[in-house]
C-alpha positions as CSV (number, residue, x, y, z in Angstrom):
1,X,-35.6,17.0,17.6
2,X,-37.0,16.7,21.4
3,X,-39.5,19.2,22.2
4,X,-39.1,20.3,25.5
5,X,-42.5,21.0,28.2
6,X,-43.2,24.6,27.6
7,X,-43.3,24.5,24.1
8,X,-45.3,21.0,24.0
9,X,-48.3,22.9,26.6
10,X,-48.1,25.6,23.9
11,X,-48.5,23.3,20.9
12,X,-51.7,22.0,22.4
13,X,-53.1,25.6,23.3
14,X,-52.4,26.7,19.7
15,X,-54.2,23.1,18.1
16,X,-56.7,23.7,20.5
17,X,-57.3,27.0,19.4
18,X,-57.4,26.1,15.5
19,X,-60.4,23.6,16.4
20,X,-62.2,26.6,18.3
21,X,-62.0,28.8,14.9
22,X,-62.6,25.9,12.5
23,X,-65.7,24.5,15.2
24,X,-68.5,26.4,12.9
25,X,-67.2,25.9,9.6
26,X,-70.0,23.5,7.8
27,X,-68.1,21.4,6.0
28,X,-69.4,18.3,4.2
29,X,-67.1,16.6,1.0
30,X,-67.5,19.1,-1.8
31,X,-68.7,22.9,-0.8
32,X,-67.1,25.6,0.3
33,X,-66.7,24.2,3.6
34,X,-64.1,22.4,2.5
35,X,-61.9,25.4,1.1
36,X,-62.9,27.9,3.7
37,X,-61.1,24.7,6.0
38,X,-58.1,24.4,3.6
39,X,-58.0,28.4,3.3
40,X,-57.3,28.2,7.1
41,X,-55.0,25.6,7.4
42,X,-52.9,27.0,4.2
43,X,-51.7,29.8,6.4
44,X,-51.0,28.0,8.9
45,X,-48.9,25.6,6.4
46,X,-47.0,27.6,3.5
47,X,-46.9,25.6,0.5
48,X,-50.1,23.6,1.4
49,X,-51.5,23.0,-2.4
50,X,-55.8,22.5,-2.9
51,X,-56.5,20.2,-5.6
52,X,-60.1,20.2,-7.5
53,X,-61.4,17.4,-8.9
54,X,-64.2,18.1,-11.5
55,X,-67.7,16.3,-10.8
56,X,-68.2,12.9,-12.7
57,X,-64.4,12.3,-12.7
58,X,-63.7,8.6,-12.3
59,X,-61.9,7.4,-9.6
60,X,-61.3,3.1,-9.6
61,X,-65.5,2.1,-8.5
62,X,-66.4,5.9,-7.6
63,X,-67.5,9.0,-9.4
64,X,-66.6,12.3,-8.0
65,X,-70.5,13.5,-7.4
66,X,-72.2,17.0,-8.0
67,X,-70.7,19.8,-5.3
68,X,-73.2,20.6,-2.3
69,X,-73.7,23.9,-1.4
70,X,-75.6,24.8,1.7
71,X,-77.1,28.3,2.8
72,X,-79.3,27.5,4.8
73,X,-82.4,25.2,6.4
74,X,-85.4,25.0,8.8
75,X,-88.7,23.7,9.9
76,X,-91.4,26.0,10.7
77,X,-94.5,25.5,12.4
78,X,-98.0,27.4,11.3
79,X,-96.9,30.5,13.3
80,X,-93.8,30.9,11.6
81,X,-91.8,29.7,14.5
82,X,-88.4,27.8,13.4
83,X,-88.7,24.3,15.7
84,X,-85.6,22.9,13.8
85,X,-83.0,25.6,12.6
86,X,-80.0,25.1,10.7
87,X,-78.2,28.2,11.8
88,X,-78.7,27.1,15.8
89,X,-76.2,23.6,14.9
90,X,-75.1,22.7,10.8
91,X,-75.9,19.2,11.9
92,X,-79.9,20.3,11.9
93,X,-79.6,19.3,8.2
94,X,-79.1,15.9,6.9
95,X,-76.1,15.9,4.9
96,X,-76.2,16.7,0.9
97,X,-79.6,17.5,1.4
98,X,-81.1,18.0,-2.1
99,X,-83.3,21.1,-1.9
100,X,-86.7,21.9,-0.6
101,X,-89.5,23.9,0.1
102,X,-92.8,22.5,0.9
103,X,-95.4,22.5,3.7
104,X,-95.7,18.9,5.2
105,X,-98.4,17.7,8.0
106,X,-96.5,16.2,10.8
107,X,-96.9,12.5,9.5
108,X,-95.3,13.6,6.2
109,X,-92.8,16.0,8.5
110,X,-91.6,12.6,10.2
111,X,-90.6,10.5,7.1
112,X,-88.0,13.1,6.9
113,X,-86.8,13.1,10.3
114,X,-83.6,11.7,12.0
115,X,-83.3,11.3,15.9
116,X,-81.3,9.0,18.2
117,X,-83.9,7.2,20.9
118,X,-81.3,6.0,22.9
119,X,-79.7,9.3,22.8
120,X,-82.7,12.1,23.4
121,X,-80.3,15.0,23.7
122,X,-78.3,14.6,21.0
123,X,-78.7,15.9,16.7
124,X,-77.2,12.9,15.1
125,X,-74.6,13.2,12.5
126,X,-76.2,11.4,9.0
127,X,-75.5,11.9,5.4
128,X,-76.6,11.0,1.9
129,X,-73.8,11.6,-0.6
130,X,-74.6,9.5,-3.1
131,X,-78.7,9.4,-3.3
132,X,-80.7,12.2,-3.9
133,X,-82.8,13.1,-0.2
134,X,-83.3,15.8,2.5
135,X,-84.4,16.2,5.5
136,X,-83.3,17.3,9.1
137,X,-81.7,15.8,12.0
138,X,-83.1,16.8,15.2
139,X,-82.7,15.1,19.3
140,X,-85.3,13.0,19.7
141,X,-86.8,15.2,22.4
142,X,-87.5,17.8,19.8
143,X,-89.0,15.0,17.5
144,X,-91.5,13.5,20.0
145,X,-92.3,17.4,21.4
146,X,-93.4,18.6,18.0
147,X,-97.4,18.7,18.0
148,X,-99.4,17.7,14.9
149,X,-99.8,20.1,12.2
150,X,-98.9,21.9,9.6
151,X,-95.0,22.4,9.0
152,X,-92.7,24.5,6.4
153,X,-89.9,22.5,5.2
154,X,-87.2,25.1,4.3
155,X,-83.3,23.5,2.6
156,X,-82.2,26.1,0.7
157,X,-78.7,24.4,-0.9
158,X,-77.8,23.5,-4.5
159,X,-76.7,20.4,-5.7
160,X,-74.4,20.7,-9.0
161,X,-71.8,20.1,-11.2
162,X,-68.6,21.6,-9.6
163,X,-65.5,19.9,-7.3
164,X,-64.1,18.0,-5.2
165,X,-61.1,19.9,-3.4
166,X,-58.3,18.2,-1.6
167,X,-55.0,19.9,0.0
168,X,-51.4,18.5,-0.7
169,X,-47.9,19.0,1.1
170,X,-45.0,17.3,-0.2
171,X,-42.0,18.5,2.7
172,X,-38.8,17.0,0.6
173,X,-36.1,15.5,2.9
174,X,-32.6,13.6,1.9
175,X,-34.1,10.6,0.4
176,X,-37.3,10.3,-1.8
177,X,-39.1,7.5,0.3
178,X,-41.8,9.0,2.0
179,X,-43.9,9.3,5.3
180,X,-47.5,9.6,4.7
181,X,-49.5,11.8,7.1
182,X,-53.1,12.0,6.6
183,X,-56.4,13.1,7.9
184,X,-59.9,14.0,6.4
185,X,-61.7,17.3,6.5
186,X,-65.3,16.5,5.3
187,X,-67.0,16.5,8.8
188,X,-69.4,19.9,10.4
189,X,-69.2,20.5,13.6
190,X,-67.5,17.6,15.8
191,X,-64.5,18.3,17.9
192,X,-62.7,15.0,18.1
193,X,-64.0,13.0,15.4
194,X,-62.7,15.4,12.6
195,X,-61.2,18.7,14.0
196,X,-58.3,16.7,16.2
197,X,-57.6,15.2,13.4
198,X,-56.6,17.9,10.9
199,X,-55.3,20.6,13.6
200,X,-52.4,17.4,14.8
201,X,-51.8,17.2,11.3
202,X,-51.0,20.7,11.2
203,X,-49.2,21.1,14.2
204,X,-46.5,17.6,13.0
205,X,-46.4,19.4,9.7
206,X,-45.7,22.3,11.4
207,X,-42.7,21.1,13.2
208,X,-41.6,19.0,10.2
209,X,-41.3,22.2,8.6
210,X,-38.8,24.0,11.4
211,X,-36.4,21.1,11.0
212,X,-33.4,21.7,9.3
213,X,-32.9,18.3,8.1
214,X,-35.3,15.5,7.3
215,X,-34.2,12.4,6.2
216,X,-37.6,11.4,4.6
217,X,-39.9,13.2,2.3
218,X,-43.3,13.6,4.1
219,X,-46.7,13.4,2.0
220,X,-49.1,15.6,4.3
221,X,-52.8,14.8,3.2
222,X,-56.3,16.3,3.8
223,X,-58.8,15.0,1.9
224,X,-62.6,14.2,2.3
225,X,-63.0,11.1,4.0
226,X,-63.2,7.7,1.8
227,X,-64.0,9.6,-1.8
228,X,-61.0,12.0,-1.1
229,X,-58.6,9.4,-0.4
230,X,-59.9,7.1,-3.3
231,X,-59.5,9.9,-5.7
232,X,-55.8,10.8,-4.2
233,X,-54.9,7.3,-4.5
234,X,-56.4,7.5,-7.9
235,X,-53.7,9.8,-8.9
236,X,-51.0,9.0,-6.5
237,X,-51.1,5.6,-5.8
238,X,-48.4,4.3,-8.0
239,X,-45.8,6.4,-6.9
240,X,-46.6,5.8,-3.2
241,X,-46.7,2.0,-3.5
242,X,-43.2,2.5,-4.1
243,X,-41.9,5.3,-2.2
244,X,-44.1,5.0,1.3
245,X,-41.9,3.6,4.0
246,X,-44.6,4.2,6.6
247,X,-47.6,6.3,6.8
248,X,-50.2,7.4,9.8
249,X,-54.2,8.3,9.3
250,X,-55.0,10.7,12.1
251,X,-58.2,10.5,13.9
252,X,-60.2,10.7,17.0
253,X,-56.6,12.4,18.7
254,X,-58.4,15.1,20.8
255,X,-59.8,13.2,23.8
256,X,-57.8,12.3,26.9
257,X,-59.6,9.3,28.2
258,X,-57.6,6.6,26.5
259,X,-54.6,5.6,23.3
260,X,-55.9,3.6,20.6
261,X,-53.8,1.8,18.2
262,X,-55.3,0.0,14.9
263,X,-52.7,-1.6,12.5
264,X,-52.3,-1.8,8.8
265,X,-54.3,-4.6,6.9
266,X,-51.3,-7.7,7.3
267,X,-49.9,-5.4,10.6
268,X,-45.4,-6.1,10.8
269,X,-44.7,-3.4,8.5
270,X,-42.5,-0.4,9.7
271,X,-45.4,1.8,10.5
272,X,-47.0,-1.3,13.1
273,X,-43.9,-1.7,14.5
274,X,-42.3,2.2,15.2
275,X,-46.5,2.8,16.5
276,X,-46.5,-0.6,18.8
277,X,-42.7,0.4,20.1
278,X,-42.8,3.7,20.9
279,X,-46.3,3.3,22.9
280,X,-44.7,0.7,25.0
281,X,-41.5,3.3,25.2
282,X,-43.5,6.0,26.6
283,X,-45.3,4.0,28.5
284,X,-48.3,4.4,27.3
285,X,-51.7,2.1,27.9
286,X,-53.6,1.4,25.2
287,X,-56.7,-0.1,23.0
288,X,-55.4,-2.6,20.7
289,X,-57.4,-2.9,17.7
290,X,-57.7,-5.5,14.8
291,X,-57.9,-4.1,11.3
292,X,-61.4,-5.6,11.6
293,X,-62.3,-2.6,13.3
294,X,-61.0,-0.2,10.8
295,X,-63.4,2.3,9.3
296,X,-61.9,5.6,8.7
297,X,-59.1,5.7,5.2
298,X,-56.9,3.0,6.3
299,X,-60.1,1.4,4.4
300,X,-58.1,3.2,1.5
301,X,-54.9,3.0,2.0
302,X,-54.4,-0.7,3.0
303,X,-57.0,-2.3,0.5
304,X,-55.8,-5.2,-1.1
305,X,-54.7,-3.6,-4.4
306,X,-53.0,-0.3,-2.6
307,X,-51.4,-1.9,0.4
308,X,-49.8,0.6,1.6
309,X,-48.4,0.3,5.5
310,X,-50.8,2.6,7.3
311,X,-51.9,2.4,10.9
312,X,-53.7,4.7,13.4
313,X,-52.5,6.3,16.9
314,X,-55.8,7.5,18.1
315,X,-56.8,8.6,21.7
316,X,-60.6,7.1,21.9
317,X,-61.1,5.4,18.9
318,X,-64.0,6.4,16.3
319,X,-67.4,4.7,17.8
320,X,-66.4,3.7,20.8
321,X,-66.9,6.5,22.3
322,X,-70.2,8.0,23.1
323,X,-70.5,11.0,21.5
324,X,-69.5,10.0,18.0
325,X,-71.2,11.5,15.4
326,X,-73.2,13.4,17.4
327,X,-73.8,17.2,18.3
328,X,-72.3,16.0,21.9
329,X,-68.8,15.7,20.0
330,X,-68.2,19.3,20.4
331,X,-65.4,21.1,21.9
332,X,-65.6,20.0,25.2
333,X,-64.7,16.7,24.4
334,X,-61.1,17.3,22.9
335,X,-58.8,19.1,25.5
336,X,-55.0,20.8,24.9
337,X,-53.6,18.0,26.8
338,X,-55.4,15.0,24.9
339,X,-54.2,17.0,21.5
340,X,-51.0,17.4,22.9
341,X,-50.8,13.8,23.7
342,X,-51.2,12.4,20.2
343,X,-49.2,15.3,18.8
344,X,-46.3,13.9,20.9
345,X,-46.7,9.8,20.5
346,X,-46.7,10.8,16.5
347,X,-43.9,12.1,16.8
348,X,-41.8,10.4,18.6
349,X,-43.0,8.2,15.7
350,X,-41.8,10.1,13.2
351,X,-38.5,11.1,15.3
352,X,-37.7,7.3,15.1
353,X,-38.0,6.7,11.9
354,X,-35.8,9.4,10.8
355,X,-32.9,7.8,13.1
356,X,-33.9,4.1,12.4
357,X,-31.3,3.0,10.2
358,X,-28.9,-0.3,9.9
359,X,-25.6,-0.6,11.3
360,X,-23.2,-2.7,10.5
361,X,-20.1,-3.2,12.7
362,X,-16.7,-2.5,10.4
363,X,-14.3,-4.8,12.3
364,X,-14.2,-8.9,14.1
365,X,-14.8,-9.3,17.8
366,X,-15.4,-6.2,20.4
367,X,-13.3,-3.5,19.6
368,X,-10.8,-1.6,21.8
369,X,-13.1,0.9,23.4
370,X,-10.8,1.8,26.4
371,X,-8.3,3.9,24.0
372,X,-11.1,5.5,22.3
373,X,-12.5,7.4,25.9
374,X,-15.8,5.0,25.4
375,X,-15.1,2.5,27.9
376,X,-12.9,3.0,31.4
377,X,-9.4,1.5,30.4
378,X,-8.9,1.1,33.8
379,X,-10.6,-2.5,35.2
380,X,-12.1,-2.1,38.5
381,X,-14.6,-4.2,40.5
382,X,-17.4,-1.1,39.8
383,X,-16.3,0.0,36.9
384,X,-19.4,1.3,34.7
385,X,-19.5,0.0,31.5
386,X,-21.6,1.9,28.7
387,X,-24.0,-1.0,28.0
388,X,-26.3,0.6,25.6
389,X,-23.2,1.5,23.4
390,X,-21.8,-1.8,24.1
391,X,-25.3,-4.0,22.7
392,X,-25.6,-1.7,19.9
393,X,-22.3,-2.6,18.7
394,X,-22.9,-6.3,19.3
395,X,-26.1,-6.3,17.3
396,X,-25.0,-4.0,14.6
397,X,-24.6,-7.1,11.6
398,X,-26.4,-5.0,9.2
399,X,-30.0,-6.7,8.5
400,X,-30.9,-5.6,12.3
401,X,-32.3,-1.9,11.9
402,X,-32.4,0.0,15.4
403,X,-35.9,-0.1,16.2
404,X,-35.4,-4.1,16.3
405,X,-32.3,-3.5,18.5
406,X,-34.1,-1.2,20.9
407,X,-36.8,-4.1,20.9
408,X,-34.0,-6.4,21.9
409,X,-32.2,-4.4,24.5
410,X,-34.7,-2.6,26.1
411,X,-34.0,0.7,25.6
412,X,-35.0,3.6,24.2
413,X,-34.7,3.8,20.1
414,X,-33.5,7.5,20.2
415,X,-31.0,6.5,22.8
416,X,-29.8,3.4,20.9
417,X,-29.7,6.1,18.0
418,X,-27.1,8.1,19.8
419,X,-25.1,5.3,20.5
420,X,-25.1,4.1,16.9
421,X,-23.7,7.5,15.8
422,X,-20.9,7.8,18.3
423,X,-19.6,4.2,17.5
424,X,-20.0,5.6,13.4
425,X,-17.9,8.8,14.5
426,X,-15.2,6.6,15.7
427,X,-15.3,4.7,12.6
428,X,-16.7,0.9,14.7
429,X,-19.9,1.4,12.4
430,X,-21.3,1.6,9.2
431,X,-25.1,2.4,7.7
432,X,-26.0,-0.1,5.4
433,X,-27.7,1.1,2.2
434,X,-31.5,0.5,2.5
């Protein structure tokens, strides 16, 4: 299941590619955004389902609202001259923008306006799903530049009863429990908060795919953030809270300035602890986080009532760094080798978990290794003696699973996992049924 250099510097060119091609794709949480971005990544993922969701379908608190449709948006001065232009950046136009068409003097203009002072060069990313607005988002250099006047207000968009669309894939292994893998898909144009997230997605379920046995079942998500995942746990969520053994929100994985970890609402579960153990296995420095800090659909998946063990792996985490949500989040921020990097801590995530079983030793005392070839049979001052194999065996009383035992030992889970099945080959160890 390793995957060796080559292929992992090829993995991040082709994520890093995807992002280029899905870059200019306005997306928002209904429109056709949304299924031009699950169009793309169902070729790249054969058996990818879309789900639609009908407008004014309940979902727990939430109501799945009228579909936006956006075609397109500007300001105009007296001379006809487009100052703010939607086709120059999708985010020129504040998000679900109801539609307009009206000339404003540039008091009137300004009510409508959205800039970032502390930011001057940025459009800021802002939205208004669930109250009827336009209006334009602009950097705040073009705000204070424009001159009074006389200004057309252009939004040409439709706001009406249609749906909400959502892509599923269910990759069956051995056993039903599952492995959730999810990210969102509702974002325009921002390279690391949004497009990292979906094209890693693709890429794991990619090589979940190519693998010719899985011992879990893996639920790969895309949904629109918060309303998406509230309406797939609306129709899911009972199943999951009984099959998810572990499950990862991907986000904010495209940058190579740092590793972020968040945990899952009450943290211990299996998820916290293959995420917090396989970052300290590779070595890896990182941001711990508090689920105090969480804001992207762990919100969902680890509310009280749902529950279910979610955590993030994230390089930079979302808002912390500085061009979040902004038109300076674009494609120079993510990189192949910060894409690659999440790609790979994942996983070695998910590679753990699909060896992390428990072991139970079948006979009293150490066995007789020497006649088995494990251990020299001759005793010599320097004799080497296969340790790893050795602590395995002496921890295996089945209610230790492996990743505990790697914890224990200090060695590496997939190692510890190779040890476990040569001691089960010669007959010294036994799974325990979870």
């Amino acid at each position: 299941m390793a995957t060796n250099m080559k292929e992992t510097r090829s993995t991040g060119e082709k994520m890093y590619g995807w992002a280029q091609d899905l870059f200019p794709i306005h997306r928002s949480i209904t429109g056709p955004g949304v299924r031009h971005t699950l169009a793309y990544l169902g070729n790249l993922l054969p058996g990818l389902t879309v789900h639609s969701v009908p407008t004014g379908t309940q979902a727990f608190d939430w109501v799945v609202p009228d579909e936006w449709t956006i075609r397109d948006a500007y300001i105009a001065d007296e001379a006809g001259n487009k100052v703010v232009d939607y086709t120059n950046h999708n985010l020129h136009v504040l998000g679900y923008s109801e539609p307009v068409d009206a000339w404003l003097s540039r008091a009137e203009l300004d009510a409508h306006l959205y800039s970032l002072p502390e930011q001057p060069d940025a459009i800021p990313y802002i939205t208004s799903y669930y109250e009827r607005r336009w209006g334009f988002c602009l950097t705040h250099h073009q705000r204070t530049a424009l001159p009074d006047g006389q200004y057309h207000a252009v939004i040409d968009s439709d706001l009406q009863s249609g749906v909400l669309n959502y892509g599923e894939l269910i990759i069956p292994g051995q056993e039903e429990n599952e492995i959730l893998v999810s990210s969102y898909i509702c974002h325009p144009s921002m390279a690391n908060n949004e497009l990292s997230g979906p094209v890693v997605t693709a890429a794991l379920a990619q090589w979940l795919q190519s693998l010719e046995n899985r011992r879990y079942t893996y639920r790969i998500v895309f949904v629109p953030e918060t309303i998406g995942a509230i309406v797939y746990l609306s129709k899911n969520s009972a199943f999951m809270k009984q099959k998810t053994v572990a499950g990862f929100e991907v986000s904010c994985v495209g940058d190579d300035r740092a590793y972020s970890f968040l945990p899952s609402r009450k943290g211990g579960t299996l998820a916290d602890r293959v995420a917090k153990q396989t970052l300290k296995q590779r070595g890896v420095n990182y941001v711990r986080y508090s689920f105090l800090d969480r804001g992207s659909d762990e919100r969902q998946y680890c509310s009280a009532l749902i529950d279910l063990p979610v955590v993030l792996i994230m390089r930079t985490k979302y808002g912390a760094y500085p061009e979040y949500h902004t038109s300076l989040d674009d494609l120079s921020v993510i990189s192949p080798a910060g894409l690659e990097g999440a790609f790979e801590v994942i996983q070695s995530c998910l590679q753990a978990l699909e060896v992390n079983y428990v072991y139970k030793a079948t006979v009293p005392c150490e066995p007789q290794l020497g006649r088995r070839g494990i251990k020299p049979s001759l005793s010599t001052k320097n004799v080497v003696v296969p340790r790893t194999i050795m602590n395995v065996l002496a921890y295996a009383d089945g209610q230790t699973d492996l990743l505990a035992i790697s914890e224990i030992i200090g060695v590496d889970v997939m190692e510890c996992a190779a040890a476990a099945v040569r001691l089960e080959q010669d007959g010294l160890l036994e799974k325990v049924a979870p």
